[in-house]
C-alpha angles and dihedrals in degrees: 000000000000118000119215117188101202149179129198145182098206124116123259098255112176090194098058121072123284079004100277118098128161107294114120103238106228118277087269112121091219092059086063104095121213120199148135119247116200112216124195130182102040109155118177102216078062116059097185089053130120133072128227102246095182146334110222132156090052107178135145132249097006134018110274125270087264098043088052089045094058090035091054094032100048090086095229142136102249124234112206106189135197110199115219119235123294095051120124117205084271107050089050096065095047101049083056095049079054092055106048088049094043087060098044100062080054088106089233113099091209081075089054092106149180109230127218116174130195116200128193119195105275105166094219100225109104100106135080098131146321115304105006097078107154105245096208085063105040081055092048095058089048093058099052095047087061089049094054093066101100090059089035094055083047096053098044083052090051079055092048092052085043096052089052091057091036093059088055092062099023101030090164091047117114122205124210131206105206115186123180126195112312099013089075085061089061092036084053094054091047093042088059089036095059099047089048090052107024126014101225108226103232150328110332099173119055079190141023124194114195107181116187095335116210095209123108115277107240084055090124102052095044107127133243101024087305116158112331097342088105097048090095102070081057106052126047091214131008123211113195110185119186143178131200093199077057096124093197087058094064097050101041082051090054092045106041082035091227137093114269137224096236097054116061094350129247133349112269078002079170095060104091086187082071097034117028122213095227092053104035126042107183117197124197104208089177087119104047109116107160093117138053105282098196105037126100090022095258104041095127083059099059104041090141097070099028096048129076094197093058092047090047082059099045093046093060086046079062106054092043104249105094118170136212104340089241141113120181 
């Protein structure tokens, strides 16, 4: 059984599955729902794999006083995760459930991780297959996930108040912010969202993954605290891996009409002035090749989770010790 702490901004919806569908919930903090979500059945040769046993500790506003204690007394690094578009509420949970497995039977105990998802409502229905994506609901995704900043910059708040209690019992645990495709387009709004309204005080992530980001290029030099340019003063170290043979890319590019993050990396990705070498390590994965990359539709979109040799890479992100930023 594998055990998600979550969050979400999507409405109560007692006909969708599990009750959330893809509705956004009112900028109100007691319309966000915590909870844990127990999922059994994930198998790592099936990504798809995994089946929601049960949803307890449902409160508003923060994870209940339970959920926070074995959160602060496992004793293990924590993986906050961001899911990318075309994820229903189920999916989402899942995919996190993956996660935290996949990088458990990595051999190395530092990815031996607590998980604590956050999922937008994405309505789950983008793809039927490469390259007929339905723009309208790609769009539509995308629209939901910036929408979704105001519950996103709570949450991550929520992260940042948790940490603080979590380093008093656990002074050598890391936490990770892990955010994959689309959910670097609603990080980015939140991100810009928290410093407007409320100045965070420190560093809140010891690490940041951002797989094949589906945020504009140029995210990180965009003046005055727009998009990711902020994100920074969060994380202790960012890692932005990319892939041109990333199929999602190209069709995010031909539909937003602007480079992406996750393609060919950052803008100027070469200027250490605007990227230093001691805050940003940027990874090209073009070249991995050690999964099916046809198979399911969007594999080249979700090489973290599909190749050994990424997640060889991000564990060692995780235990702090990362190499060369580099995957051939």
């Amino acid at each position: 059984m594998t055990k998600v702490y979550f969050a979400t901004n999507r409405v109560d919806d007692g006909t969708a599955p599990f009750g959330y569908g893809a509705q956004v919930v009112p900028f109100d903090i007691t319309k966000i729902t915590f909870a844990v979500a127990d999922v059994e059945g994930i198998d790592l040769t099936k990504e798809d794999s995994g089946t929601i046993n049960s949803i307890t500790d449902k409160t508003s506003a923060n994870f209940s006083a339970d959920a926070r204690t074995e959160i602060i007394s496992s004793e293990k690094n924590l993986l906050v995760f961001i899911h990318g578009f075309d994820n229903t509420f189920e999916d989402a949970i899942k995919r996190a459930a993956f996660n935290r497995e996949w990088f458990a039977n990595a051999g190395n105990a530092a990815a031996d991780m607590t998980v604590l998802a956050f999922t937008w409502p994405s309505a789950g229905k983008l793809f039927a297959a490469p390259p007929h994506m339905p723009p309208d609901a790609y769009l539509t995704d995308q629209a939901q996930a910036g929408k979704s900043a105001f519950h996103l910059a709570y949450f991550l708040r929520v992260i940042a108040q948790l940490r603080a209690d979590y380093q008093k019992t656990n002074p050598r645990g890391r936490v990770i912010l892990l955010a994959h495709s689309m959910g670097n387009f609603a990080l980015a709004a939140a991100v810009q969202l928290w410093f407007t309204s409320n100045v965070p005080d420190g560093v809140v992530f010891d690490e940041v993954l951002l797989p094949a980001a589906d945020e504009i290029w140029d995210s990180f030099l965009r003046p005055a605290g727009g998009h990711l340019s902020d994100l920074p003063k969060l994380g202790s170290r960012i890692s932005i891996y990319n892939s041109r043979k990333d199929v999602t890319m190209y069709l995010s590019t031909t539909i937003n009409l602007s480079r992406r993050l996750g393609f060919d990396g950052p803008e100027d990705k070469t200027d250490h002035a605007s990227y230093p070498l001691n805050t940003f390590r940027l990874i090209d994965c073009t070249e991995v090749n050690d999964f099916n990359l046809l198979d399911p539709p969007d594999a080249t979109h979700q090489y973290y989770r599909r190749s050994k040799k990424v997640r060889t890479d991000i564990v060692s992100v995780i235990a702090g010790d990362p190499g060369a930023p580099l995957i051939s």
